[in-house]
TORVEX-724834 format. One record per residue (C-alpha): residue number from 1; x, y, z. Coordinates in nm, 4 decimals, decimal comma. Layout:
N
    k         u         v         w
  NUM         X         Y         Z
...
END
This chain:
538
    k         u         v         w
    1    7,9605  -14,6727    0,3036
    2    7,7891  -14,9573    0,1528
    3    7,6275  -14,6890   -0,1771
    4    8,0049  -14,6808   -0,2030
    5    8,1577  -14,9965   -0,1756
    6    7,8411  -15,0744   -0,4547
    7    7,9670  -14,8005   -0,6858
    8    8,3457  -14,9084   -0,6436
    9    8,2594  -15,2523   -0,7432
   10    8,0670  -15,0829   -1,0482
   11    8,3784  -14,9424   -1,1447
   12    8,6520  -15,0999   -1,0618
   13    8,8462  -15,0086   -1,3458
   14    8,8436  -14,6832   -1,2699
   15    9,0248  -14,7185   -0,9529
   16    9,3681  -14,6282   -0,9183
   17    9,6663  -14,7229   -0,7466
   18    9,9747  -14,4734   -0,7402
   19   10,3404  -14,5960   -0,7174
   20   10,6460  -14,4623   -0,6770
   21   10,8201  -14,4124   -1,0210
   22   11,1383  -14,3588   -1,1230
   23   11,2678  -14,0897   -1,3466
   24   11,3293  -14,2485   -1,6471
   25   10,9646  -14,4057   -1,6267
   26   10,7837  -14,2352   -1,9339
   27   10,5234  -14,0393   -1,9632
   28   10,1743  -14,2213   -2,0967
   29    9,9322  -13,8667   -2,0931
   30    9,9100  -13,5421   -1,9577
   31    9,5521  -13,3992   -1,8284
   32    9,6779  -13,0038   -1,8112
   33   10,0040  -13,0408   -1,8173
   34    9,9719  -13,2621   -1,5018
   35   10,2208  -13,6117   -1,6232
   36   10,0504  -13,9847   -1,6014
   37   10,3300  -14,2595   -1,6219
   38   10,3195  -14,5652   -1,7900
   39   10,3537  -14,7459   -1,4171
   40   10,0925  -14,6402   -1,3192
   41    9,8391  -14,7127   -1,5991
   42   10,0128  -15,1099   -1,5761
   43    9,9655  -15,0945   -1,1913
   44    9,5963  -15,0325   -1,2609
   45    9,5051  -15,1574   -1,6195
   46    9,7064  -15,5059   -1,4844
   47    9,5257  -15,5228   -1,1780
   48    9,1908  -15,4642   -1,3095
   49    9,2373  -15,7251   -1,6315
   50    9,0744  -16,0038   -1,4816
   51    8,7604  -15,7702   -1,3546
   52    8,6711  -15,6744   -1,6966
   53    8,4071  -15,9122   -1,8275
   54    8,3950  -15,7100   -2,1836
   55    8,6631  -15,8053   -2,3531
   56    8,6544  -15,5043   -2,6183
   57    8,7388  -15,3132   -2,2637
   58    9,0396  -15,4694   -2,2467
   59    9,1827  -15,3408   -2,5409
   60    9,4522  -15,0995   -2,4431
   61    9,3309  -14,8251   -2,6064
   62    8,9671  -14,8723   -2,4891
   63    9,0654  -14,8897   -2,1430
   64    9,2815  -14,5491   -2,1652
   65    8,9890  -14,3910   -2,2724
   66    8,8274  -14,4955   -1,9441
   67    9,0831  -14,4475   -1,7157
   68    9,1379  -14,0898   -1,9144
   69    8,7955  -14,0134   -1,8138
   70    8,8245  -14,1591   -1,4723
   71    9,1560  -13,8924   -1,3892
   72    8,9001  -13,5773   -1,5696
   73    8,6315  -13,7197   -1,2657
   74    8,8677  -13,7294   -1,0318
   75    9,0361  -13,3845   -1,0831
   76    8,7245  -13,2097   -1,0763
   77    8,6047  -13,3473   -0,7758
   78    8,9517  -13,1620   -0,6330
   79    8,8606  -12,8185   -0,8388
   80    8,5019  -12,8241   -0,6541
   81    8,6303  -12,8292   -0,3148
   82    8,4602  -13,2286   -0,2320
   83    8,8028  -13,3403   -0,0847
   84    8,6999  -12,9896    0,1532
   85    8,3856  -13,1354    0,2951
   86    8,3409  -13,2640    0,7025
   87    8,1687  -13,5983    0,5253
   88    8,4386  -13,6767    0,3385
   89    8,7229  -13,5964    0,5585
   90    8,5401  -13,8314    0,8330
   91    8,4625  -14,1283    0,5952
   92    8,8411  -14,0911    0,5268
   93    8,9766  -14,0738    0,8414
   94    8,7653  -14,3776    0,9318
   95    8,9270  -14,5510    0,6847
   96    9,2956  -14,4323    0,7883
   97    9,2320  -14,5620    1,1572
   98    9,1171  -14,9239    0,9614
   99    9,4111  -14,9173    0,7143
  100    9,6698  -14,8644    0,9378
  101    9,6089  -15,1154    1,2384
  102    9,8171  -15,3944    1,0662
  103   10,1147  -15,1709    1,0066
  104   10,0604  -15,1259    1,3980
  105   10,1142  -15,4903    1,4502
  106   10,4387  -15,7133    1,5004
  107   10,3615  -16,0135    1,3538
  108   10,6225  -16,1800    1,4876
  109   10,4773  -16,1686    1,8032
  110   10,1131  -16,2784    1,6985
  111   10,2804  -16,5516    1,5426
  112   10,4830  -16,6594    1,8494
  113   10,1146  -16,5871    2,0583
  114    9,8902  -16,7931    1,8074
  115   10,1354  -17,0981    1,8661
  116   10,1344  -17,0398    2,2626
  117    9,7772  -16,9975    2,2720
  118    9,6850  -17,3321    2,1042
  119    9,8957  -17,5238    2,3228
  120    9,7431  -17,3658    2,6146
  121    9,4007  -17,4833    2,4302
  122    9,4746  -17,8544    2,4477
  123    9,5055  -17,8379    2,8449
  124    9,2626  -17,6756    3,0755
  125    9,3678  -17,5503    3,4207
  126    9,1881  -17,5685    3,7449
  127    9,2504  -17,2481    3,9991
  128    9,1620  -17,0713    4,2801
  129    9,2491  -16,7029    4,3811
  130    9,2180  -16,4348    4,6091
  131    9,1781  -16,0706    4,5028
  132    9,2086  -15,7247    4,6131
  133    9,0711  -15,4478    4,4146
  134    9,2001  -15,1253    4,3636
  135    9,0029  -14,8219    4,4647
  136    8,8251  -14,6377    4,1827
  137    9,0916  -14,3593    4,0716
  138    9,3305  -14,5389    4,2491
  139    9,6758  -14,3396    4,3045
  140   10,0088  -14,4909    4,3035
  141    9,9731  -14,5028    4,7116
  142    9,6084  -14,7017    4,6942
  143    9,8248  -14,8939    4,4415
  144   10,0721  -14,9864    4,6641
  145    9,8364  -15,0549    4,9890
  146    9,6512  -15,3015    4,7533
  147    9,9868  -15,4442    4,7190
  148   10,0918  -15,4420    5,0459
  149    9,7991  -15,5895    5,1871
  150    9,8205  -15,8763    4,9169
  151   10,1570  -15,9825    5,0452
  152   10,0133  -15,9435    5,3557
  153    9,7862  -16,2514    5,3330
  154   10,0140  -16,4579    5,0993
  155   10,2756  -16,4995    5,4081
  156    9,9391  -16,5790    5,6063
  157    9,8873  -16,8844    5,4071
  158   10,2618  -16,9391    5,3360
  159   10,2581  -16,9998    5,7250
  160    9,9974  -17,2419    5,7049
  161    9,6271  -17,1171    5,6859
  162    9,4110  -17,2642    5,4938
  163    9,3701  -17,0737    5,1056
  164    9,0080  -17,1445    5,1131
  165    8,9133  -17,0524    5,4233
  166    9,1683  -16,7051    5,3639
  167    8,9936  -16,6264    5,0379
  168    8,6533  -16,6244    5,1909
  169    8,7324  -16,3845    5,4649
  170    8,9305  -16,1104    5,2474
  171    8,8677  -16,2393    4,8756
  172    8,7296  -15,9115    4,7082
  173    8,5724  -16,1231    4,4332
  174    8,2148  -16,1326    4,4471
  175    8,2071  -16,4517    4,3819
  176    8,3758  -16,5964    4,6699
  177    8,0526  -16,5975    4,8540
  178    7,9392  -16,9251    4,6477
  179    8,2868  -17,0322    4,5068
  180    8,5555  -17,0263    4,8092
  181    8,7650  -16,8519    4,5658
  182    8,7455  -17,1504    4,3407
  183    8,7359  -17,0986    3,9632
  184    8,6763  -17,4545    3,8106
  185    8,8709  -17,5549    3,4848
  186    8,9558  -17,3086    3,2067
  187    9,0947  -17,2851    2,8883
  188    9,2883  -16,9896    2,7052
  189    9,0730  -16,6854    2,6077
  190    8,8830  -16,7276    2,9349
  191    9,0579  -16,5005    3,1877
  192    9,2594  -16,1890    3,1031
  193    9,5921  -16,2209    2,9692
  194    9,7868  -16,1744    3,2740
  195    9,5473  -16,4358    3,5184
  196    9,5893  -16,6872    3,2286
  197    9,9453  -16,6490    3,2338
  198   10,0443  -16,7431    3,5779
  199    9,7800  -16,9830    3,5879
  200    9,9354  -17,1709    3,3186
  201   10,3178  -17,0807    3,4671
  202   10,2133  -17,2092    3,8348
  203   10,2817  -17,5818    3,8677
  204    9,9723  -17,7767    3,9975
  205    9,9673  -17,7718    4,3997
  206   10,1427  -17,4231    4,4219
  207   10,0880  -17,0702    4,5334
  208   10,1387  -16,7696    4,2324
  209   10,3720  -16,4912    4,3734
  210   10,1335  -16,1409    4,3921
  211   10,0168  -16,0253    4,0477
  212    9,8301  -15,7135    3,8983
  213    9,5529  -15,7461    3,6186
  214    9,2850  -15,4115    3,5404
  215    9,0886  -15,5455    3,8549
  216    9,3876  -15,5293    4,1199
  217    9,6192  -15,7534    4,2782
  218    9,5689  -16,1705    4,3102
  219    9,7427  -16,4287    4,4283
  220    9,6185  -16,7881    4,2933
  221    9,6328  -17,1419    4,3492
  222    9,6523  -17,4161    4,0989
  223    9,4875  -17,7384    4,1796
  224    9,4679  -17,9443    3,8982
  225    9,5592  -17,9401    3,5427
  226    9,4318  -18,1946    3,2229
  227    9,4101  -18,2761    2,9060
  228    9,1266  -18,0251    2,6927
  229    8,7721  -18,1503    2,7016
  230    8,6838  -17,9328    2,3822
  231    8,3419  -17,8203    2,3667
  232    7,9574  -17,9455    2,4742
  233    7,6443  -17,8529    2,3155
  234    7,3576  -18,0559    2,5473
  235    7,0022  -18,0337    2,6380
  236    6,8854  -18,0580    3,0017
  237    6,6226  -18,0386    3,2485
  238    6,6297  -17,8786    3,5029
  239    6,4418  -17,8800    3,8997
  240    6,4975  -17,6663    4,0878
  241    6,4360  -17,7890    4,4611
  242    6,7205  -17,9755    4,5932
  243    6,5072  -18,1530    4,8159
  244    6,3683  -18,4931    4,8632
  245    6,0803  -18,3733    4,6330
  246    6,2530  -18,2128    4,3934
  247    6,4505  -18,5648    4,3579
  248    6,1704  -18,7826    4,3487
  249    5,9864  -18,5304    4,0521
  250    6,3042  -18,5646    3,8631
  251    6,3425  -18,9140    3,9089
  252    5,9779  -18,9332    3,7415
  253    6,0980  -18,7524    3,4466
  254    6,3845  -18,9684    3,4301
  255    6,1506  -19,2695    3,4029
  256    5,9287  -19,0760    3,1006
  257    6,2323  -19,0518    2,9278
  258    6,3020  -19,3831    2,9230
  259    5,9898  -19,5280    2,8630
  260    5,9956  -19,3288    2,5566
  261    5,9101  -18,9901    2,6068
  262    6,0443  -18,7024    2,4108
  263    6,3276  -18,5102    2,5421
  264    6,2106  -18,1888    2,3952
  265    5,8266  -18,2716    2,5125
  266    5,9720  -18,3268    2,8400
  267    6,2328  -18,0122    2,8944
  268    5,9418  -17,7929    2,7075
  269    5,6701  -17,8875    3,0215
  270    5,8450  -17,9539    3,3248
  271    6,1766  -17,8023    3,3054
  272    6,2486  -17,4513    3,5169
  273    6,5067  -17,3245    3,3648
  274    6,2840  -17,0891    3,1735
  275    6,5546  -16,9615    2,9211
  276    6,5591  -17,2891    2,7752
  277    6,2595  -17,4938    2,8141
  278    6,0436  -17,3241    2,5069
  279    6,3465  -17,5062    2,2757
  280    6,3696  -17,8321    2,4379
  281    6,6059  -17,7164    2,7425
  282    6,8951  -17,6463    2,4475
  283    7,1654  -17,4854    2,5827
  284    7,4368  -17,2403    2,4337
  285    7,7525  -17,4609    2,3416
  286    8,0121  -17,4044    2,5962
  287    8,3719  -17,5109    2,7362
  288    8,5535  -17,5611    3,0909
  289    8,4883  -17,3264    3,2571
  290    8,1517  -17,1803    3,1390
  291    7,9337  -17,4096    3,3842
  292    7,9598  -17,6061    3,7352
  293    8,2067  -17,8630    3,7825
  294    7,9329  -18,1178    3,8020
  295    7,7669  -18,0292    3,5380
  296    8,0317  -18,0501    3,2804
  297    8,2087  -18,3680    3,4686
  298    7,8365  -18,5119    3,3697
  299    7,8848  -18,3906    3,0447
  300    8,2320  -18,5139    2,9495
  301    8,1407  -18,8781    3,0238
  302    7,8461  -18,8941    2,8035
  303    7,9675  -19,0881    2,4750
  304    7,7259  -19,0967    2,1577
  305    7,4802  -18,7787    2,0558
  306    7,1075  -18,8166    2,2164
  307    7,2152  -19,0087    2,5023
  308    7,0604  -18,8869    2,8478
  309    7,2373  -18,9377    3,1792
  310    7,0557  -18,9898    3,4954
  311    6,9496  -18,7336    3,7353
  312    7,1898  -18,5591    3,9344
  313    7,2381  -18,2340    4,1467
  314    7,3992  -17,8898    4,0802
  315    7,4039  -17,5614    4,3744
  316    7,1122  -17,5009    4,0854
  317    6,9013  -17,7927    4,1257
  318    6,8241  -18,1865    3,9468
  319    6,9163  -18,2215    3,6247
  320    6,8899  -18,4145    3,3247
  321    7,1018  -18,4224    2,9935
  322    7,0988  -18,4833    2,6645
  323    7,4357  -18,4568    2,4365
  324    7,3495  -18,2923    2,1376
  325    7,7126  -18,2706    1,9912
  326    8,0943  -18,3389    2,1577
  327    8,3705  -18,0318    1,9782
  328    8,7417  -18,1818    2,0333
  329    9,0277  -17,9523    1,9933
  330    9,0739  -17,9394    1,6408
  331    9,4652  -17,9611    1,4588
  332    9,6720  -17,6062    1,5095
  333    9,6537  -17,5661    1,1427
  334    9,2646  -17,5785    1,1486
  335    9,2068  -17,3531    1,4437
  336    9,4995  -17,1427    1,3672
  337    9,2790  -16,8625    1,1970
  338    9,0353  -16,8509    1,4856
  339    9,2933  -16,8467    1,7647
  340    9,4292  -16,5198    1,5652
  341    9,1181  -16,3699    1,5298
  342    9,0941  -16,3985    1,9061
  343    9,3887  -16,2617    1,9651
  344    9,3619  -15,9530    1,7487
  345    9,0051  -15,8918    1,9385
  346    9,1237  -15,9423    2,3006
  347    9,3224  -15,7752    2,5726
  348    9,6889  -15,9038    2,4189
  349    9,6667  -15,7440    2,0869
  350    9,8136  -15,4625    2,3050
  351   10,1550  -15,6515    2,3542
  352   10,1684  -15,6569    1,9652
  353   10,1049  -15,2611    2,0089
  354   10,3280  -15,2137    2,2735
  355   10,6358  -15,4085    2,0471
  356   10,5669  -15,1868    1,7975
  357   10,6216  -14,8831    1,9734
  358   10,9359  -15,0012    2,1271
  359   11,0532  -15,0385    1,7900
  360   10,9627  -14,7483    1,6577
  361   11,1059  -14,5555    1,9876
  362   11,4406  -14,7271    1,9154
  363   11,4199  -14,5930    1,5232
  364   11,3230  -14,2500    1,5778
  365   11,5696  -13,9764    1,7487
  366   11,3548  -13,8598    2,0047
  367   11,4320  -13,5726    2,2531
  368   11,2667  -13,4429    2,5843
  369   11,3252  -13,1109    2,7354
  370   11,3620  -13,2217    3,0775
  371   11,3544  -12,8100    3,1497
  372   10,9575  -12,7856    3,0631
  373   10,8758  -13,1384    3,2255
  374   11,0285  -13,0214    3,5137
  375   10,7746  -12,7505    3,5558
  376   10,5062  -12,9814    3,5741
  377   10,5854  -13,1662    3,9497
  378   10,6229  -12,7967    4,0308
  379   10,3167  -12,6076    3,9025
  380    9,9798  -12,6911    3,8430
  381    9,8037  -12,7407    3,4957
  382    9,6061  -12,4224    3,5169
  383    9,9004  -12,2048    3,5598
  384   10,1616  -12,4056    3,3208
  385    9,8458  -12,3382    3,0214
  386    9,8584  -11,9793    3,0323
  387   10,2267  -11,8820    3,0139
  388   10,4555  -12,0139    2,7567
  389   10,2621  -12,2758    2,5883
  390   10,4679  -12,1875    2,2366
  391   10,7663  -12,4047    2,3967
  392   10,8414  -12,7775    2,2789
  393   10,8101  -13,0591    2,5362
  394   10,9404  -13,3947    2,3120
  395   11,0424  -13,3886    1,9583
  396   11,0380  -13,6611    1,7156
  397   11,2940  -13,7163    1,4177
  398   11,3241  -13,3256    1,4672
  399   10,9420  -13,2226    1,5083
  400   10,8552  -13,0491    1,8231
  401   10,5700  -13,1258    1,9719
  402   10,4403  -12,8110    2,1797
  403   10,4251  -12,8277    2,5759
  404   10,0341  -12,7300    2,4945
  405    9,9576  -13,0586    2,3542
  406   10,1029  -13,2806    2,6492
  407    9,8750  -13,0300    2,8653
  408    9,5552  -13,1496    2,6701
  409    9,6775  -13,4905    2,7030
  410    9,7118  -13,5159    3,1481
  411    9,4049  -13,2839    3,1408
  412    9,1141  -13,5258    3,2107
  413    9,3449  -13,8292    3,3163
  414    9,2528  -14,0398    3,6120
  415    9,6338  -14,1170    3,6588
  416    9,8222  -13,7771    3,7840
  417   10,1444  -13,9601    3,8198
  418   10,3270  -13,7154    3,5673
  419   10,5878  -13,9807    3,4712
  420   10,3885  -14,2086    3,3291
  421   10,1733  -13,9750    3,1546
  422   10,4796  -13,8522    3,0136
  423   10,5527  -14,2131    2,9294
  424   10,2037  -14,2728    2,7483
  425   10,1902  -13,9237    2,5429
  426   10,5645  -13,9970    2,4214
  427   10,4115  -14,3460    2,3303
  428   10,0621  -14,1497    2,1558
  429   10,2712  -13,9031    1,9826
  430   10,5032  -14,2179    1,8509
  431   10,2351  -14,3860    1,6771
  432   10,0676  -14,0381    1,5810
  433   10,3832  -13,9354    1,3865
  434   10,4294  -14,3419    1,2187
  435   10,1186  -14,2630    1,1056
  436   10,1514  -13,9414    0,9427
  437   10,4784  -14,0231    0,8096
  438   10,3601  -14,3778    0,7044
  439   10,1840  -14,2616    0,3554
  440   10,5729  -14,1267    0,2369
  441   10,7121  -14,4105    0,3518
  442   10,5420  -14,7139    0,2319
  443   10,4300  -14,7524   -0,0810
  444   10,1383  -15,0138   -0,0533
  445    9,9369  -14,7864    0,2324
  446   10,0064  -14,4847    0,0128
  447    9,8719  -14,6943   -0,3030
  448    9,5551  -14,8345   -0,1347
  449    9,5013  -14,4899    0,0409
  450    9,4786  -14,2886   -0,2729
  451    9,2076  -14,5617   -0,4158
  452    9,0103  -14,4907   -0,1749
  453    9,0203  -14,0861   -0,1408
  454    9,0103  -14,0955   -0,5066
  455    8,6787  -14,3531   -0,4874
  456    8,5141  -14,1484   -0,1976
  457    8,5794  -13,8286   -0,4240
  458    8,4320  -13,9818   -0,6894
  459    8,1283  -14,1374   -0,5559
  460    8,0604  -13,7980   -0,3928
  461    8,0952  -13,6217   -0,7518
  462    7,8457  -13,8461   -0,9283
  463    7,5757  -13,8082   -0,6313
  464    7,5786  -13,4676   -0,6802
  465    7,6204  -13,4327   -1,0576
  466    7,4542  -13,7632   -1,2089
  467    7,2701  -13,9769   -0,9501
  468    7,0328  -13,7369   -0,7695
  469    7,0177  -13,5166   -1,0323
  470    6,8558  -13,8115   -1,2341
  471    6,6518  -13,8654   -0,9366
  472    6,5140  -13,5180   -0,8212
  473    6,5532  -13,3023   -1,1473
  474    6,2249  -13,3755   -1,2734
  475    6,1988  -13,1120   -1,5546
  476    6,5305  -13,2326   -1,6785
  477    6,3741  -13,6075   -1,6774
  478    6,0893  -13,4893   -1,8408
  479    6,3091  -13,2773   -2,1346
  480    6,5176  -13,5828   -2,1399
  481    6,1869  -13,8182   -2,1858
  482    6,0163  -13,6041   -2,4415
  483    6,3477  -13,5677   -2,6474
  484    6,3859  -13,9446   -2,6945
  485    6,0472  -14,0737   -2,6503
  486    6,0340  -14,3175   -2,9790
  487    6,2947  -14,5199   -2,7547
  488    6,0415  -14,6052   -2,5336
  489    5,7991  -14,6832   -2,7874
  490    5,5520  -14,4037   -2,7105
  491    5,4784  -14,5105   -2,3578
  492    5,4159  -14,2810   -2,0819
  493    5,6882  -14,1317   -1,8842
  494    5,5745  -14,3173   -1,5584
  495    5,5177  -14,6458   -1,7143
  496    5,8941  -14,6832   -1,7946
  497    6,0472  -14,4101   -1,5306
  498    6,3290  -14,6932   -1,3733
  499    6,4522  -14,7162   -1,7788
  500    6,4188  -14,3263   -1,8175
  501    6,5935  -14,2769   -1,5119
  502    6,9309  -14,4826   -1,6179
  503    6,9343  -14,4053   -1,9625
  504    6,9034  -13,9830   -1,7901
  505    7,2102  -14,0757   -1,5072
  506    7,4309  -14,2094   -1,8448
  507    7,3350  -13,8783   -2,0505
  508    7,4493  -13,6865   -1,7461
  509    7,7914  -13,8677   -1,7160
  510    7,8606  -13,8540   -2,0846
  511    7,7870  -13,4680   -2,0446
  512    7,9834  -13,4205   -1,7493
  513    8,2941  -13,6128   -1,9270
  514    8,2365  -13,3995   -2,2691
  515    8,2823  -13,1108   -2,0823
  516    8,5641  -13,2024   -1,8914
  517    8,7115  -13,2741   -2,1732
  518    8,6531  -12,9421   -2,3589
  519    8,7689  -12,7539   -2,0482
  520    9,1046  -12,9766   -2,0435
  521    9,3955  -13,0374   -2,2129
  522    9,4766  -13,4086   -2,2698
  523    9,8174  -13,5123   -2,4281
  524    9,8750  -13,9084   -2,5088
  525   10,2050  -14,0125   -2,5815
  526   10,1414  -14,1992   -2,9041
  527   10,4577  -14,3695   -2,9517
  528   10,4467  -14,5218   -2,5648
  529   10,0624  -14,6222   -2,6226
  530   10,1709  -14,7618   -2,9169
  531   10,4468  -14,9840   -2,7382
  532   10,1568  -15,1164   -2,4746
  533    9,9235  -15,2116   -2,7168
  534   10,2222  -15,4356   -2,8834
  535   10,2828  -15,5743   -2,5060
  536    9,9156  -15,6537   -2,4308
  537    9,7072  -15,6820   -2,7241
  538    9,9040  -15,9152   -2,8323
END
C-alpha cells in the first residue's frame, strides 16, 4: 500500500478520473479504436495543473503525450490479465469497503448527534444502576426472564427499598461489590449509547424505566447532575496503608514537599503506585468519571499548575497531588471535529447506518416470498439446503436473491429467531446491492474508483516490467552499463549501481511505451487539440 501511494504521488498526472459524458462531447484520441473525450482529459489535465512543478508539462500538448502514454500502461495491464490477480482484487476490495462508508452515512443525523453530544459534554451526570445480564446465547425467552426479573426489582424499590442496598444483593455488575451500584460523574462518550441516553433523559432524584444495552437489562438512578469539569492531568503520591501509619508517612512527605523537596524526587522514592512513580507519579490525563470521587473532587479545587494539595484518603490509600494542567470544555466549533470523530468510531455510528438503510428500504421495491420463509419455522436448515435451493427468497429492484444465500446467512447465527434474521439479511442484502449499484449511480465514487483500479493496475505493471526487472535482471544491468559506460565516466558498475539502476528502470519504461505504441493505433483529433491549446496555453 504505501510502494503505492509513493508511486501515485510520483505520478499524479497520470491518474485519471472518468465522468459521465454526454453525446455531443467530442472525441480528443482514440487508442484502437477505443474513444477518449475531451471531458475527460479537462477532468484530469485540470485537476492535475497545480501538481505539475515543470511548467513545459503543462503545455497541452506535452501533457497529452503523457496521459497518451499513461491510457497505453493502463490498457496493457488489462491485456495481461493484472486486473485477474487475488492481490489485486483484495487491495481493491479493501479499498471499496473504505470508499464507500461515507455514502453509508446520513449526515444529517451525525450532524444533529455532534450538536447533542457537545451539549451533553458541558454537563456531567452522576448515576447509579442495577443490572441483569443476559445469558450467553441468550434466546428470546432468557431475553424476556432478564426482563421480567428487572421489573421485578424496580416495583421492589418503587415500594420503598432502598436502591443501594437492592443493587448490592442482585446487581449483576461486578462492580457492585466496591461501588453499591454507584457510577460517579460522567461525561458523553463514557457509557454506551443507550446508558448515556437515559442517564442524561432521567431528571436528577429519579428512577429510569427498564432498559436494554449489549450487556442486558438496567434500571438506573440519577443523583446529581453539574456543570463539566473538563479534563485533569496531575501528579500524585500515593500510600497505600490506610492506617494510622500510612497517615503519619504521608504526612512526612507532605512536610518534604513543603520544605522544598522535589515532587518528582519525592513520587520517584516513596510513592507505591508503581505504574507511575519511575516518572514522578504522572498520571494519564483523565475526566469524570475515570477516577474516585475523591480523588477528582481533590482535583477540581486545585487552582494554578504545580500546586500540591494536602494529604488525603482514597479506598486506594494517602495521596498527594500535583496539577500539572486544568482542560475546560473548549467552544462547539473547536471540539466539533473531535466530537465527530468520536462518533464515527463508537457504538452510534450504527444509528447513522441504520437511517440509511431505512432510506434505502423505502427507495427500493423490495419483495419477500412469504411461501419459502414460511418453510423455515417449519423445517430445519439441513433439510431446507438440499431441496430447492434455485428458488428466490427477497428480491431487490427486481433481483432475486436465492433462498441459498439467506441459508448461509442464519447458518452460524447465535440468534435462531427466524424473523429477525430475516430482518438483518433483508437489511445485509440492502446495503450489498447500494453498493454494487452505487458505481452506476454516482458519478464521484465511480470517478475516484477507477483512479484507483487504474493506479493499482499500474503500479502492478511497472513492478513487474520496470522496477524489479531493474533490480534483479542483472545481465540486462550489466548490457545496459557496458552500452553507456562514458556516462558514468568510466567508473565501475558497482561504484555508481543506485545511478545505473534509475537511468536502467527509465530505459525500460521508454521501451515498454515504444512498444505499446508500435503495437497500437493512436488517433488525435487535431482540430479539438488544437481548440485546447487556444483555451489553456493561452
Amino acid at each position: 500500500m504505501r510502494k503505492l501511494i509513493f508511486y501515485t504521488v510520483l505520478c499524479n498526472f497520470f491518474l485519471v478520473q472518468s465522468i459521465t459524458v454526454a453525446q455531443s462531447d467530442k472525441v480528443l484520441f482514440r487508442i484502437d479504436d477505443k474513444p477518449i473525450r475531451v471531458s475527460e482529459f479537462k477532468k484530469v489535465y485540470e485537476k492535475n495543473l497545480n501538481l505539475v512543478v515543470d511548467e513545459e508539462a503543462k503545455d497541452v500538448a506535452k501533457y497529452l503525450d503523457l496521459y497518451i502514454n499513461y491510457k497505453l500502461k493502463v490498457n496493457e495491464a488489462y491485456a495481461i490479465g493484472l486486473d485477474t490477480l487475488d492481490s489485486y482484487k483484495r487491495e481493491l476490495n479493501s479499498y471499496k469497503n473504505q470508499l464507500i462508508i461515507p455514502y453509508l452515512q446520513d449526515n444529517e443525523l451525525i450532524d444533529r448527534m455532534v450538536k447533542e453530544a457537545y451539549e451533553k459534554m458541558t454537563q456531567e451526570v452522576k448515576v447509579s444502576h442495577i443490572l441483569i445480564r443476559f445469558p450467553e446465547n441468550a434466546t428470546p425467552k432468557d431475553t424476556l426472564s432478564a426482563y421480567h426479573k428487572i421489573v421485578g426489582i424496580r416495583d421492589k424499590i418503587v415500594a420503598g427499598a432502598s436502591f443501594d442496598k437492592v443493587a448490592r444483593e442482585v446487581s449483576q455488575d461486578p462492580s457492585v461489590k466496591i461501588n453499591g451500584g454507584d457510577l460517579g460523574y460522567f461525561s458523553v462518550f463514557r457509557m454506551v449509547y443507550p446508558f448515556e441516553e437515559k442517564s442524561y433523559a432521567t431528571s436528577v432524584g429519579q428512577m429510569s424505566a427498564p432498559f436494554k444495552t449489549q450487556f442486558g437489562y438496567h434500571i438506573i438512578k440519577v443523583t446529581g447532575k453539574r456543570k463539566a469539569r473538563g479534563a485533569f492531568e496531575v501528579a500524585h503520591i500515593l500510600i497505600k496503608d490506610r492506617s494510622i501509619e500510612g497517615k503519619v508517612k504521608i504526612d512526612s512527605l507532605y512536610t518534604k514537599l513543603t520544605n522544598g523537596a522535589s515532587f518528582d524526587k519525592i513520587a520517584q522514592r516513596y510513592s507505591q503506585d508503581t505504574s507511575t512513580s519511575y516518572k514522578g507519579g504522572k498520571l494519564p490525563r483523565f475526566e469524570a468519571g475515570s477516577t474516585v470521587e475523591e480523588f477528582e473532587d481533590t482535583v477540581h479545587k486545585m487552582i494554578r499548575a504545580n500546586d500540591i494539595s494536602k494529604p488525603f484518603q482514597t479506598r486506594y490509600g494517602w495521596h498527594i497531588v500535583k496539577l500539572i494542567k486544568k482542560y475546560p470544555i473548549k467552544t462547539f466549533e473547536e471540539e466539533k471535529a473531535e466530537i465527530e470523530h468520536k462518533i464515527k468510531n463508537s457504538d452510534r455510528i450504527k444509528l447513522s447506518q441504520a437511517a440509511v438503510i431505512d432510506k434505502l428500504k423505502k427507495k427500493y421495491e423490495i419483495k419477500e416470498n412469504k411461501e419459502q420463509l414460511a418453510l423455515f419455522a417449519t423445517e430445519t436448515i439441513a433439510t431446507l439446503s438440499k431441496k430447492g435451493n434455485e428458488d428466490w427468497i427477497v428480491s431487490i429492484e427486481g433481483e432475486k436473491i436465492p433462498k441459498q444465500k439467506f441459508i448461509n446467512f442464519i447458518r452460524f447465527r447465535k440468534n435462531k429467531d427466524i424473523k429477525k434474521s430475516f430482518e438483518a439479511f433483508i437489511d445485509n442484502e440492502v446495503v450489498q446491492y447500494f453498493k454494487n449499484n452505487l458505481v452506476h449511480t454516482n458519478p464521484t465514487y465511480r470517478s475516484t474508483l477507477l483512479e484507483y483500479k487504474e493506479g493499482l493496475l499500474l503500479f502492478e505493471l511497472m513492478q513487474r516490467k520496470v522496477w524489479q526487472k531493474a533490480t534483479n535482471d542483472t545481465e540486462g544491468l550489466q548490457q545496459y552499463f557496458e552500452k553507456n559506460k562514458e556516462k558514468y565516466k568510466q567508473k565501475e558498475l558497482e561504484e555508481v549501481k543506485g545511478d545505473v539502476i534509475s537511468d536502467y528502470q527509465k530505459d525500460l519504461e521508454n521501451n515498454l511505451i515504444n512498444r505499446l505504441k508500435k503495437n497500437s493505433t493512436i488517433e488525435v483529433e487535431k482540430r479539438v487539440l488544437k481548440k485546447l491549446k487556444r483555451i489553456y496555453n493561452n
